[in-house]
N, CA, C and O atoms as a GROMACS GRO file, in nm:
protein
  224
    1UNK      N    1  -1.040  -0.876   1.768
    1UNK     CA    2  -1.096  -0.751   1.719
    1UNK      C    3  -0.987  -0.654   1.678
    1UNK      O    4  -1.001  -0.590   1.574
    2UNK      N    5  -0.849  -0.636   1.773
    2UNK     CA    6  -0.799  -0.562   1.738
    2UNK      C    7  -0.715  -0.607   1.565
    2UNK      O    8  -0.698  -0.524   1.475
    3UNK      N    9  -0.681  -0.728   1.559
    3UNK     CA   10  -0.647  -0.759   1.402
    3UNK      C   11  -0.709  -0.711   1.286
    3UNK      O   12  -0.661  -0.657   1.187
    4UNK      N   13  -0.908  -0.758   1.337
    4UNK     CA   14  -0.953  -0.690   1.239
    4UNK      C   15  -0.915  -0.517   1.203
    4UNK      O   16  -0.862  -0.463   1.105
    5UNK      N   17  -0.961  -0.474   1.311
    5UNK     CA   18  -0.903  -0.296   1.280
    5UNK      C   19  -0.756  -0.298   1.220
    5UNK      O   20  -0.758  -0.266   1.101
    6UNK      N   21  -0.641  -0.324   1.263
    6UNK     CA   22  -0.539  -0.339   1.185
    6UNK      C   23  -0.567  -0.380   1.054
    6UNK      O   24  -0.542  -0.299   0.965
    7UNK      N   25  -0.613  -0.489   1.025
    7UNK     CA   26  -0.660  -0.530   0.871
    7UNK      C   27  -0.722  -0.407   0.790
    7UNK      O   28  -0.679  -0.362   0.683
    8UNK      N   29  -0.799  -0.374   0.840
    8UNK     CA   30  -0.915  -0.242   0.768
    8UNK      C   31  -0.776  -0.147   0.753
    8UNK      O   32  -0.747  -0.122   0.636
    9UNK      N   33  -0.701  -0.101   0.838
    9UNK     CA   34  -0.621  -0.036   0.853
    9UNK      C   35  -0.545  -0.030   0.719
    9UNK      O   36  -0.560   0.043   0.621
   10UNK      N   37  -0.457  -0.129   0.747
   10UNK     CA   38  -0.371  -0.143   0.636
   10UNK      C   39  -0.406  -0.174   0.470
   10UNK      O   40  -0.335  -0.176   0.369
   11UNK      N   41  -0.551  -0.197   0.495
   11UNK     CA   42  -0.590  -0.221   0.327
   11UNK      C   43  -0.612  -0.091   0.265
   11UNK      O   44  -0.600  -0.062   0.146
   12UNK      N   45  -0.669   0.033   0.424
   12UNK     CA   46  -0.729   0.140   0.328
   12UNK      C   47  -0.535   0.259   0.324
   12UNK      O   48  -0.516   0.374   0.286
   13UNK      N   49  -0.450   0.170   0.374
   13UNK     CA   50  -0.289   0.302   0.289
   13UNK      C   51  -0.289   0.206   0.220
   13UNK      O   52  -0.222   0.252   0.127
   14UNK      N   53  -0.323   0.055   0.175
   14UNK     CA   54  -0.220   0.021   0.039
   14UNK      C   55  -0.350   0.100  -0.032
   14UNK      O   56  -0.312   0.213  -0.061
   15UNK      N   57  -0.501   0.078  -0.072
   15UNK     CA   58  -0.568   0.160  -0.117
   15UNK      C   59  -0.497   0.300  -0.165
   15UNK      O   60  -0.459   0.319  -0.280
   16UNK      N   61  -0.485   0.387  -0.065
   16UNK     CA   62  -0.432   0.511  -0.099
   16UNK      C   63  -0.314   0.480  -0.098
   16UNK      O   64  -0.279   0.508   0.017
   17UNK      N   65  -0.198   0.425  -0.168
   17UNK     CA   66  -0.112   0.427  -0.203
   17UNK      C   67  -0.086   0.380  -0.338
   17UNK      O   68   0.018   0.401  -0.401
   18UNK      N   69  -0.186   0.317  -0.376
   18UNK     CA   70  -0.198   0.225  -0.475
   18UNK      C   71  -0.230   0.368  -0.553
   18UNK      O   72  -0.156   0.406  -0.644
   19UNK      N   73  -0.349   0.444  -0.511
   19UNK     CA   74  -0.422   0.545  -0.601
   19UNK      C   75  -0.297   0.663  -0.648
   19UNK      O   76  -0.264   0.721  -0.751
   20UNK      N   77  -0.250   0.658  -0.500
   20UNK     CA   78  -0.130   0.766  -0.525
   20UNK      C   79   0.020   0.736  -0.632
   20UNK      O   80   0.110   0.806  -0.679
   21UNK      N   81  -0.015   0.602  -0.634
   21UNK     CA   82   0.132   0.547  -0.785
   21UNK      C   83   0.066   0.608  -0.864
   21UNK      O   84   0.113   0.715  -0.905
   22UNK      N   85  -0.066   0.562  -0.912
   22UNK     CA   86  -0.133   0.548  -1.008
   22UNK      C   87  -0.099   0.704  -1.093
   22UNK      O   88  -0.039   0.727  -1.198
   23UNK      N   89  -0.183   0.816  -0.969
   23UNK     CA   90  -0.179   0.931  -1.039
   23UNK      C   91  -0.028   0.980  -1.042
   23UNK      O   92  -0.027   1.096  -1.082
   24UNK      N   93   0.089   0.937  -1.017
   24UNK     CA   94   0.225   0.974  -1.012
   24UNK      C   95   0.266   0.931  -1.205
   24UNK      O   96   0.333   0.984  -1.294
   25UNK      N   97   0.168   0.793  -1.192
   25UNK     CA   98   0.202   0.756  -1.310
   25UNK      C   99   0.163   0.815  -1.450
   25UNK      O  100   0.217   0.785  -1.556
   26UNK      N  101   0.048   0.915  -1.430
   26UNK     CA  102  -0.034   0.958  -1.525
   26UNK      C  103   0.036   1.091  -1.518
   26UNK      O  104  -0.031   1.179  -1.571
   27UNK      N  105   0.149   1.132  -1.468
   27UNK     CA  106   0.195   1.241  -1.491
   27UNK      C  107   0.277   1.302  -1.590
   27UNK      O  108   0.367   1.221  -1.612
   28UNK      N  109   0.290   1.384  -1.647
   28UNK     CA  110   0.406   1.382  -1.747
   28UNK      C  111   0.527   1.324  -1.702
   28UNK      O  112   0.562   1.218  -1.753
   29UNK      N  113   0.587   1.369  -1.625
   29UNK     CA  114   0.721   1.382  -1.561
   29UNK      C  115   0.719   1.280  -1.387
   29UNK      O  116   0.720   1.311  -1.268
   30UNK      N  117   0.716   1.167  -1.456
   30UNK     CA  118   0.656   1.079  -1.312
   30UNK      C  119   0.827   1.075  -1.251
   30UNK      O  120   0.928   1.074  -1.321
   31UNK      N  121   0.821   1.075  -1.154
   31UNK     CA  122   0.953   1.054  -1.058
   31UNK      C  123   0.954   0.945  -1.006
   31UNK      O  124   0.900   0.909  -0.901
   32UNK      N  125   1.078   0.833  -1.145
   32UNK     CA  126   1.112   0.733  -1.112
   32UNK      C  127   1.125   0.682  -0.940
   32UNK      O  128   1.065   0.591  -0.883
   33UNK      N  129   1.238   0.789  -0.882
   33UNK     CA  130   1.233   0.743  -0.714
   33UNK      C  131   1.093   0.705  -0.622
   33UNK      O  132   1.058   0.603  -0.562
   34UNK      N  133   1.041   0.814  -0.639
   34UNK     CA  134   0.952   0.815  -0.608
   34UNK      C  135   0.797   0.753  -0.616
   34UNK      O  136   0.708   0.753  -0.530
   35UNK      N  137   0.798   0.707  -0.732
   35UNK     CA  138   0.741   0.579  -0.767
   35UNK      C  139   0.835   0.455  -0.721
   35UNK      O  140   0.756   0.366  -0.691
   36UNK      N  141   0.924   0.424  -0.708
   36UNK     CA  142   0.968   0.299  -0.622
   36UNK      C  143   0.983   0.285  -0.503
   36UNK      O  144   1.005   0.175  -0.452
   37UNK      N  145   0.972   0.406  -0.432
   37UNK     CA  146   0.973   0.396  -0.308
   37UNK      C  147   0.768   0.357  -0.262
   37UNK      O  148   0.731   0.266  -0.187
   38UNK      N  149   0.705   0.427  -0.312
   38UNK     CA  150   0.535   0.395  -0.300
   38UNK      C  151   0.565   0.275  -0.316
   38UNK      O  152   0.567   0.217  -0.208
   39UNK      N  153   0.587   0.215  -0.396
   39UNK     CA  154   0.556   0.059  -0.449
   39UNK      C  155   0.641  -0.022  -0.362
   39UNK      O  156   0.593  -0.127  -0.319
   40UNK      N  157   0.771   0.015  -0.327
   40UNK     CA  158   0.849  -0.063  -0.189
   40UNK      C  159   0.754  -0.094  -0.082
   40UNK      O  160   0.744  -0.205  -0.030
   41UNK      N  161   0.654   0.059  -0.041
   41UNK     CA  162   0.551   0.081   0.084
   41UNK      C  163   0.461   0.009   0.056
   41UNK      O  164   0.407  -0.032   0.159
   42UNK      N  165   0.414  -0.030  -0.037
   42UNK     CA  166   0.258  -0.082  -0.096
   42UNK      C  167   0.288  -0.268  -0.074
   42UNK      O  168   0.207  -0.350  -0.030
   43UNK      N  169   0.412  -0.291  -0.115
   43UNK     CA  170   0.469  -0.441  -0.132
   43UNK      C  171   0.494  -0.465   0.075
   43UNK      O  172   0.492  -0.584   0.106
   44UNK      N  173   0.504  -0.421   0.130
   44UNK     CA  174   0.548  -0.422   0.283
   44UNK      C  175   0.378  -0.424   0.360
   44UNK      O  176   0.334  -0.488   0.455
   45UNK      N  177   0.313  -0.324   0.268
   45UNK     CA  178   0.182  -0.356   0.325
   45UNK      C  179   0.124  -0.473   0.338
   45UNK      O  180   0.092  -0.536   0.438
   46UNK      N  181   0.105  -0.512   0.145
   46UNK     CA  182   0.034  -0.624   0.122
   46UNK      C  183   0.115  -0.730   0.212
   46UNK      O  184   0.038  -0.810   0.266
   47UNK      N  185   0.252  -0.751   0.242
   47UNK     CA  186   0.287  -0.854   0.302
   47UNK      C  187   0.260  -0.861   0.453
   47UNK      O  188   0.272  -0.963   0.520
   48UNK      N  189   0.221  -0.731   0.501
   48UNK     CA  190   0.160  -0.759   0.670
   48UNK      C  191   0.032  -0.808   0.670
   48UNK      O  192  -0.010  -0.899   0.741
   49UNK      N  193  -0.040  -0.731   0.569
   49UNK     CA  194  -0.176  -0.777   0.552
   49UNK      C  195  -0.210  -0.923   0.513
   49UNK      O  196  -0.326  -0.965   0.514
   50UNK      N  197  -0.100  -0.999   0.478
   50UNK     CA  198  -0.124  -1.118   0.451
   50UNK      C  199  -0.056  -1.203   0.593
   50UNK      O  200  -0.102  -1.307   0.640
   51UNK      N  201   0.022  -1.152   0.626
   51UNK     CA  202   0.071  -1.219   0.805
   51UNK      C  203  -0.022  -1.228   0.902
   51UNK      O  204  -0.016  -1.306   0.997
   52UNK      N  205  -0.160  -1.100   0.867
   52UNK     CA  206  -0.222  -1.041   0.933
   52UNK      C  207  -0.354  -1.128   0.959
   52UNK      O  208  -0.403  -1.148   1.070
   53UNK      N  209  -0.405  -1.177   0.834
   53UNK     CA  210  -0.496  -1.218   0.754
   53UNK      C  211  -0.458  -1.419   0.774
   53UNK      O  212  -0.546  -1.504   0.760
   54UNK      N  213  -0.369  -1.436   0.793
   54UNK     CA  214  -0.303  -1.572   0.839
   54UNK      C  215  -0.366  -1.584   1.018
   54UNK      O  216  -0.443  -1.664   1.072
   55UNK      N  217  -0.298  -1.477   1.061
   55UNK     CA  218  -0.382  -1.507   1.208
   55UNK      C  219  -0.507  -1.482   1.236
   55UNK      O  220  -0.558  -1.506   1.346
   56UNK      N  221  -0.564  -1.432   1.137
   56UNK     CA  222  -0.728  -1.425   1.164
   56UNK      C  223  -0.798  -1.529   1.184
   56UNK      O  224  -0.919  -1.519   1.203
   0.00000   0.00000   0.00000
């Protein structure tokens, strides 16, 4: 049980992280750093969530 909650967990920040590139990206003046650092966080997610999703 507790995996599942971790799972839910971590899908709904790559979710909001995913949304939050997105609108970084639709900005005039998007901040290269700062868009690679989200997407560093988002790539670390999906890869727990898949470690995660292995022991289920």
């Amino acid at each position: 049980m507790a995996i599942d909650a971790r799972i839910r967990e971590l899908g709904n920040r790559h979710r909001s992280l995913d949304e939050a590139i997105q609108q970084e990206l639709h900005r005039p003046s998007a901040d290269p750093l700062k868009l690679r650092e989200m997407k560093r966080r988002k790539l670390r997610l999906k890869e727990e969530l898949h470690q995660l999703s292995a022991q289920a």
